[in-house]
SEMAR-728310 format. One record per residue: residue in one letter; x, y, z of N, C-alpha, C in turn. Coordinates in steps of 0.05 Angstrom, whole numbers, padded with zeros to 5 digits, always signed. Layout:
BEGIN
aXYZXYZXYZ
...
This chain:
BEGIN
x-00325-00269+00215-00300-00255+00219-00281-00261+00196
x-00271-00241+00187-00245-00250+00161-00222-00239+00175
x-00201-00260+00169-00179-00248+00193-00155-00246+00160
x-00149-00211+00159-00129-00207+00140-00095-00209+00157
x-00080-00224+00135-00050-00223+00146-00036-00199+00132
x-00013-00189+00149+00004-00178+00143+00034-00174+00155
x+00050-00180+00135+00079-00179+00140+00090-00149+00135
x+00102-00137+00159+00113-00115+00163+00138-00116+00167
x+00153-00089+00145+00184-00097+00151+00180-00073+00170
x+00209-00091+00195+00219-00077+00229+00187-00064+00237
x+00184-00027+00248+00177-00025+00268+00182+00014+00253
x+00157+00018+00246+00164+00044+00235+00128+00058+00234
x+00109+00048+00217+00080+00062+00228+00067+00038+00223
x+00073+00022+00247+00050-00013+00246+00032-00005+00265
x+00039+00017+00281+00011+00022+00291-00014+00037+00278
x-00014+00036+00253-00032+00041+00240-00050+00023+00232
x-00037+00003+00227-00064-00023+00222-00076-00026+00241
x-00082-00027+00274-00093-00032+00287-00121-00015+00295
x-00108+00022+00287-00120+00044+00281-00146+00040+00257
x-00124+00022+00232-00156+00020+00203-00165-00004+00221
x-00159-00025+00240-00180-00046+00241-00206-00029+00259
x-00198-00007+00272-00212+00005+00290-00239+00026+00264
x-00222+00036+00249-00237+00046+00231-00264+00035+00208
x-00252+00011+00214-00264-00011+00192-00287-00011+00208
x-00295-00025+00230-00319-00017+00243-00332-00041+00230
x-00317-00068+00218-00335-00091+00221-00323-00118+00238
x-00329-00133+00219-00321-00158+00227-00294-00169+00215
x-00275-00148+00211-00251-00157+00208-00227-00155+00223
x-00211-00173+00230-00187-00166+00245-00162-00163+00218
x-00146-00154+00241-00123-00146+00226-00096-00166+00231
x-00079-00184+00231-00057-00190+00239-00032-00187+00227
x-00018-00181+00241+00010-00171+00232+00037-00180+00243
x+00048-00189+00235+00081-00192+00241+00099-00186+00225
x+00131-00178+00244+00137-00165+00230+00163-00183+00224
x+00172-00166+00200+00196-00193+00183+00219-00171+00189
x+00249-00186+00191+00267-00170+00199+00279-00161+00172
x+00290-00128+00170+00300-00115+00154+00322-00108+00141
x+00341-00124+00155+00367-00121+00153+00374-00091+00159
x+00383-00081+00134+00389-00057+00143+00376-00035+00134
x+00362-00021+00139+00350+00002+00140+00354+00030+00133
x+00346+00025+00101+00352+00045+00078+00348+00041+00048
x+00338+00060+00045+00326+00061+00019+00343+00068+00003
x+00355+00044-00006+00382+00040-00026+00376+00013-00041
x+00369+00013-00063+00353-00010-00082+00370-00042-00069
x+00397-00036-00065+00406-00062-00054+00392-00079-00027
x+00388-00051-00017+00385-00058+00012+00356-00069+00020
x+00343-00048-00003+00311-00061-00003+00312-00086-00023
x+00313-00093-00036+00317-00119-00053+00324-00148-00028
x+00333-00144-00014+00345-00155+00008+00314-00156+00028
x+00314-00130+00034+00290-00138+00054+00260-00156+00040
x+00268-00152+00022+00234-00169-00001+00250-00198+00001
x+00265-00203+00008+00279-00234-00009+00260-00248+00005
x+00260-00280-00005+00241-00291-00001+00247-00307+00032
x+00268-00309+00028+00277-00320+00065+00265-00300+00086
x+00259-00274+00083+00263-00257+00101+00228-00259+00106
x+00212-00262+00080+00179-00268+00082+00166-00290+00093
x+00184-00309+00088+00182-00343+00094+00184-00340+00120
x+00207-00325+00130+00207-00327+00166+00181-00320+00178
x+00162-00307+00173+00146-00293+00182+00118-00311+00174
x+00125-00331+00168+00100-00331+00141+00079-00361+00163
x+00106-00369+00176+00088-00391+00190+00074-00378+00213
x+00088-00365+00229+00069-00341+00253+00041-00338+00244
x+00037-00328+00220+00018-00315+00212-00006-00334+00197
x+00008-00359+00195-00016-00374+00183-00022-00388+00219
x-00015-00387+00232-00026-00389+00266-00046-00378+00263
x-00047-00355+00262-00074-00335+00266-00100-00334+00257
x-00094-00356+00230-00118-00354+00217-00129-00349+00200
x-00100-00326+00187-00106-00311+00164-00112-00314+00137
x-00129-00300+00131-00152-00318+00103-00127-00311+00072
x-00114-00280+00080-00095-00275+00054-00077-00260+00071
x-00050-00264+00046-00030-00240+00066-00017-00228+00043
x-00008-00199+00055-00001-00178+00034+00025-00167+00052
x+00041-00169+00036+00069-00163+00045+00068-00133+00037
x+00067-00115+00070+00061-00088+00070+00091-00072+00077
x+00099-00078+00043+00128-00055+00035+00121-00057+00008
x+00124-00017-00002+00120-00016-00024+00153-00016-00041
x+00172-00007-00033+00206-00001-00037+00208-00032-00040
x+00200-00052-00024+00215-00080-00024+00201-00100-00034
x+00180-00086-00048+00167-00103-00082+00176-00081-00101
x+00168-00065-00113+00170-00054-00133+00209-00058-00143
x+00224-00043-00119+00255-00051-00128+00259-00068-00151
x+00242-00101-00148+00243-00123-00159+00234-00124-00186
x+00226-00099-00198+00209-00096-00228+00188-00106-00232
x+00164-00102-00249+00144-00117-00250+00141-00144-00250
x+00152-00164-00259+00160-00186-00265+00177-00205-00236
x+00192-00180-00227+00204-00200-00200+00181-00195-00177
x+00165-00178-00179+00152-00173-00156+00134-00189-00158
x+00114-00198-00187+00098-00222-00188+00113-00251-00179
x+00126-00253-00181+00152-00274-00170+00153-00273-00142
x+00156-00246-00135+00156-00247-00101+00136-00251-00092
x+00106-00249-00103+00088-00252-00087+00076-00283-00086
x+00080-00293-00117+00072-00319-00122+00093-00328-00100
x+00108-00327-00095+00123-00354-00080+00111-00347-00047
x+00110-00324-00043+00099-00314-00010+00069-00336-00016
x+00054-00329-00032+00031-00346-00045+00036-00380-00034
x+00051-00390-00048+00068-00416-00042+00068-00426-00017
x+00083-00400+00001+00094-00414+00028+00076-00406+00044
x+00055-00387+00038+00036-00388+00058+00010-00401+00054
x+00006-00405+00028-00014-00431+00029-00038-00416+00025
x-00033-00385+00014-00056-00373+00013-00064-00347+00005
x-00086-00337-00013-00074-00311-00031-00049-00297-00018
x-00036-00277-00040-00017-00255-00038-00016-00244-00051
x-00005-00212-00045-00001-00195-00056+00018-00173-00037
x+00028-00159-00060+00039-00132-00038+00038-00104-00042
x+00041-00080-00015+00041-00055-00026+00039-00051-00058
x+00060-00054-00074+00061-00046-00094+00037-00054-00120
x+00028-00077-00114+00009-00080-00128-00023-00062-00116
x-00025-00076-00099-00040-00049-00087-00054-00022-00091
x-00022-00006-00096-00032+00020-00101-00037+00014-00149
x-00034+00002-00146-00040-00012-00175-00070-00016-00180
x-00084-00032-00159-00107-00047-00164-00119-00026-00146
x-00114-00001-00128-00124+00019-00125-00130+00039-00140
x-00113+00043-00161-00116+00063-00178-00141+00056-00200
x-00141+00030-00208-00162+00017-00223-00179+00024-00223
x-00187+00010-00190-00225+00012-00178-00231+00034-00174
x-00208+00056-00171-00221+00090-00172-00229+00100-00196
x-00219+00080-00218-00211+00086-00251-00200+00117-00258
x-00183+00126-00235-00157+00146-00241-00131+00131-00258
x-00135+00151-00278-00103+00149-00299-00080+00158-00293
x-00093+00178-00291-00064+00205-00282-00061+00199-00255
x-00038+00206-00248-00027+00209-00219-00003+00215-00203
x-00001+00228-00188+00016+00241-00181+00038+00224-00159
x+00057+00227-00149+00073+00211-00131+00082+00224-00109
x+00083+00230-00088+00099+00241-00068+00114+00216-00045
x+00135+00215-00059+00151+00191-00033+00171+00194-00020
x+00180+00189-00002+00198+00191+00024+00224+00191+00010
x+00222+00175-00002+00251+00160-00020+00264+00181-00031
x+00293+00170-00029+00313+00193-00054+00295+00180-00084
x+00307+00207-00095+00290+00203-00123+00297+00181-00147
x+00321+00164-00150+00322+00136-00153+00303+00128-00156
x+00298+00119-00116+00278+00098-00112+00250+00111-00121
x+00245+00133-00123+00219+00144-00125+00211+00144-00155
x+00235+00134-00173+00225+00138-00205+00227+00108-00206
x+00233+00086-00196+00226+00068-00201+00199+00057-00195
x+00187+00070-00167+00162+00065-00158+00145+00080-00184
x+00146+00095-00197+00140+00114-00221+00133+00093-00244
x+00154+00079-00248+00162+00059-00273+00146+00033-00268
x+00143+00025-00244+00125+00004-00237+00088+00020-00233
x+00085+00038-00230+00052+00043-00241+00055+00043-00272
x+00068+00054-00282+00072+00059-00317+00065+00037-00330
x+00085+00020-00316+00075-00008-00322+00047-00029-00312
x+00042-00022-00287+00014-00027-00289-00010-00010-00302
x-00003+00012-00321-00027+00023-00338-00031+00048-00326
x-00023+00059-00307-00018+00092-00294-00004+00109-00312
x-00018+00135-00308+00000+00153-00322+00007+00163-00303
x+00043+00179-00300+00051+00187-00273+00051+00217-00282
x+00048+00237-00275+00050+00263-00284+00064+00275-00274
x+00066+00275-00253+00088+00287-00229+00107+00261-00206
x+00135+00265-00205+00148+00253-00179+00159+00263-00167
x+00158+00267-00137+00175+00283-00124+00182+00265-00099
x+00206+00258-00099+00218+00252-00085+00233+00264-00056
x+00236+00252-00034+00243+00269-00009+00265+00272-00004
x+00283+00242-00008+00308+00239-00003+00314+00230+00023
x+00294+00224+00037+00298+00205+00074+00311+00183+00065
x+00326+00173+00085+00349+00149+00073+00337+00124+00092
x+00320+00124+00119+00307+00109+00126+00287+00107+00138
x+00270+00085+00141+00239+00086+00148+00234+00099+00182
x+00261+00086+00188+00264+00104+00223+00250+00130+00217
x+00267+00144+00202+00264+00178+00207+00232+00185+00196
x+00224+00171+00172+00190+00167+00159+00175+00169+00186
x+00182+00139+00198+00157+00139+00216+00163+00166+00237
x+00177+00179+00238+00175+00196+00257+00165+00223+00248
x+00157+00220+00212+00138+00245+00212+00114+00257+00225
x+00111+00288+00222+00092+00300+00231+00071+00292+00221
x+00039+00306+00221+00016+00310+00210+00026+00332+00185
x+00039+00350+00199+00047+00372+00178+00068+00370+00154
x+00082+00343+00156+00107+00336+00141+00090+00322+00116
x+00076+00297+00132+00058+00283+00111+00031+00303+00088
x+00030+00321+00102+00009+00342+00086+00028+00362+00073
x+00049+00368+00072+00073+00388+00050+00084+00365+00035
x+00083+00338+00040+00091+00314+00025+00072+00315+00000
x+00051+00312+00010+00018+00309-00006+00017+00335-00025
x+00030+00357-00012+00021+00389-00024+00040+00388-00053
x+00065+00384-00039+00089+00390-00059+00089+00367-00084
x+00071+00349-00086+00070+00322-00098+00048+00323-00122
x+00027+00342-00112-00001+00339-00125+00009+00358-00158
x-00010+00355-00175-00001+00370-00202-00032+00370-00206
x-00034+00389-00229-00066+00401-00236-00073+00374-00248
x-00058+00359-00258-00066+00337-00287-00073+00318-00271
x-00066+00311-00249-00067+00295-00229-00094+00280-00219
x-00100+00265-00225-00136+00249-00216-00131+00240-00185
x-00106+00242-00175-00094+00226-00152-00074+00232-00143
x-00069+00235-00122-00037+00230-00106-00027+00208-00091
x-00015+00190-00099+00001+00171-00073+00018+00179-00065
x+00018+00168-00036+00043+00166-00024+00052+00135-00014
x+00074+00131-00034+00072+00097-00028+00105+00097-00001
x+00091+00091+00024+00114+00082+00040+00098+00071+00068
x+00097+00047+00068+00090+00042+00088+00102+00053+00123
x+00124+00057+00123+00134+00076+00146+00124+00093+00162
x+00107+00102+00135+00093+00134+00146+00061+00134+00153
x+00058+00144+00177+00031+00144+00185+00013+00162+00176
x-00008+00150+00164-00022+00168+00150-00057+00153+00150
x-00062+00140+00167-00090+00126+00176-00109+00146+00188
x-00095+00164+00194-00109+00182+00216-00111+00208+00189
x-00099+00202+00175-00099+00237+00165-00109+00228+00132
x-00127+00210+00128-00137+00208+00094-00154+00228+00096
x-00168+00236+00106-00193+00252+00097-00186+00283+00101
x-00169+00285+00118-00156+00319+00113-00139+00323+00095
x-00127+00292+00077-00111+00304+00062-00130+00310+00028
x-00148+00293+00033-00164+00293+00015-00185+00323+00002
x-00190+00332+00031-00196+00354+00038-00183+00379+00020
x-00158+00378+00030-00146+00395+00031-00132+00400-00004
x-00134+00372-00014-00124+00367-00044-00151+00376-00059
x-00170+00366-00057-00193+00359-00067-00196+00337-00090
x-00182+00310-00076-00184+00299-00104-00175+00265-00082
x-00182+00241-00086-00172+00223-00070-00142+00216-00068
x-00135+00207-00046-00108+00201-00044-00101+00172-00032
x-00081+00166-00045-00076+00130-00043-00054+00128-00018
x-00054+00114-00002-00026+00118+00030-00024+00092+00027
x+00001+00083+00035+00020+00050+00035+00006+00042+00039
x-00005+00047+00078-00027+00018+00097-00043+00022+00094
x-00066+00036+00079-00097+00051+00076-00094+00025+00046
x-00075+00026+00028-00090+00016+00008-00077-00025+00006
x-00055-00020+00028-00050-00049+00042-00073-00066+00054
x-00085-00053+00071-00107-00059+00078-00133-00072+00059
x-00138-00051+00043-00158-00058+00022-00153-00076+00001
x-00128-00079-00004-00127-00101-00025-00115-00127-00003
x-00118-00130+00015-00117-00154+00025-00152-00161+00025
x-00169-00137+00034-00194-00144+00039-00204-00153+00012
x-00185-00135-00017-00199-00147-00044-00197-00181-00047
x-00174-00184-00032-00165-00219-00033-00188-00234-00022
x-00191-00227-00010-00214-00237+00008-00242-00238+00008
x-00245-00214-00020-00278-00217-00033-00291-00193-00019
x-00280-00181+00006-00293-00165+00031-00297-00143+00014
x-00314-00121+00017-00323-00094+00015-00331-00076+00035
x-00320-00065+00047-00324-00055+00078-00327-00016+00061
x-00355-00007+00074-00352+00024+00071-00341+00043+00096
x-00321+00050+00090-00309+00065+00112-00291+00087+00106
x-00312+00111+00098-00313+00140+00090-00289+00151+00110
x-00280+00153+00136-00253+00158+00149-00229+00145+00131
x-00231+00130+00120-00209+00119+00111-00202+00132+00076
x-00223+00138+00070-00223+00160+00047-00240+00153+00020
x-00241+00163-00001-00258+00151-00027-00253+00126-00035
x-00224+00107-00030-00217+00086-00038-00248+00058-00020
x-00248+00077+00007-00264+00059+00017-00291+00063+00017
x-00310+00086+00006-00327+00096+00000-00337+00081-00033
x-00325+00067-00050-00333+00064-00076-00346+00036-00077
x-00372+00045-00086-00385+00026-00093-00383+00015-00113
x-00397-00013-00104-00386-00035-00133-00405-00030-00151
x-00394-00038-00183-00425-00032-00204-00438-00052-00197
x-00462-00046-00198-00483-00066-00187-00494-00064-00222
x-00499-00091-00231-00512-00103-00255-00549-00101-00261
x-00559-00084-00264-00582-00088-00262-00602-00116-00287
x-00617-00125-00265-00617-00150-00279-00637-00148-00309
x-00631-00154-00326-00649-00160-00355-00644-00140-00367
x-00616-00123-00357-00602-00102-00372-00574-00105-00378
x-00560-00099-00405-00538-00114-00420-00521-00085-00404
x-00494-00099-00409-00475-00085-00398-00455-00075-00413
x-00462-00078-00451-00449-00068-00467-00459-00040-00470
């Protein structure tokens, strides 16, 4: 059993991790608690606030209760806010106080884009467009090319999690660009566990979601490789396998 941690800010689509532990279909659990938000809105002050390190630390002893092998602080707005540099800062010290890998959303859809080895990519996020060109500026800087951003302008994760099937797929539609190898949608808020493979479908090209790729890079912490084609191409990719007494230059 590998038991992954995760810190959720408030109460917006956490019923989705329970949905990928269902999807995963092995021997992994999921745990989660959630860290309090202050106030609720996607206004760089406000998220800067919800990442601080007091607000992760509260959460952080709960969660080493459980067992958990790594934990990934699942907000992409309340790492990235922090710039490349403060968000490695935010995670090393979560690292610190929990005594055990970390990482968060925002790296994530980073070390997602990698293992697909997509360049280009497209953005569709909840966020006023501010916050949505900073999430932009933080792949740029992890080695992404962004081609398209389109921003929504929702002011908080309340009203996110209360999207449709049909909101998150005109999110995905209005977001995608021809140049595009990829579309994310980085907000953890929004439920989108249930809907990777129609959106995928429907784009024809893979697509990266907050807790779909939360999930997986906690499992990368962890060494895990789980194939689970519902959850979309991210979890479908096989590793290069080395064939032996053959060079790899």
């Amino acid at each position: 059993m590998t038991a992954l941690g995760f810190l959720y800010p408030g109460h917006s689509a956490e019923d989705d991790y329970p949905r990928i532990e269902q999807l995963l279909g092995s021997d992994i659990r999921v745990d989660l608690v959630h860290t309090d938000i202050g106030e609720d809105a996607h206004r760089v002050d406000a998220l800067r606030e919800m990442g601080s390190p007091e607000r992760l630390a509260a959460g952080v002893e709960e969660l080493r209760l459980t067992g958990a092998e790594a934990v990934v602080w699942a907000c992409t707005s309340g790492s990235f806010v922090h710039g490349w540099d403060g968000a490695h800062e935010q995670v090393r010290t979560l690292a610190r106080a929990a005594g055990m890998p970390a990482s968060s959303t925002s790296f994530a859809f980073v070390h997602a884009a990698a293992e697909l080895e997509v360049r280009r990519v497209a953005v569709g996020a909840t966020y006023p467009d501010d916050v949505a060109d900073l999430f932009a500026a933080f792949l740029r800087t992890g080695g992404a090319e962004v081609v398209s951003v389109r921003g929504s302008g929702v002011v908080t994760a309340a009203e996110v999690g209360g999207w449709t099937e049909a909101e998150v797929l005109e999110l995905a539609r209005r977001a995608d660009h021809e140049e595009a190898d990829a579309v994310l949608l980085p907000d953890t808020a929004l439920h989108t566990a249930a809907l990777i493979p129609a959106l995928e479908k429907d784009l024809g090209k893979p697509v990266l979601t907050a807790n779909q790729v939360t999930v997986w890079e906690a499992l990368r912490l962890t060494d895990r490789r789980v194939n689970a084609p519902t959850l979309g191409t991210l979890f479908t990719r096989e590793p290069v396998v080395q064939v032996p007494g053959q060079s790899g230059a």
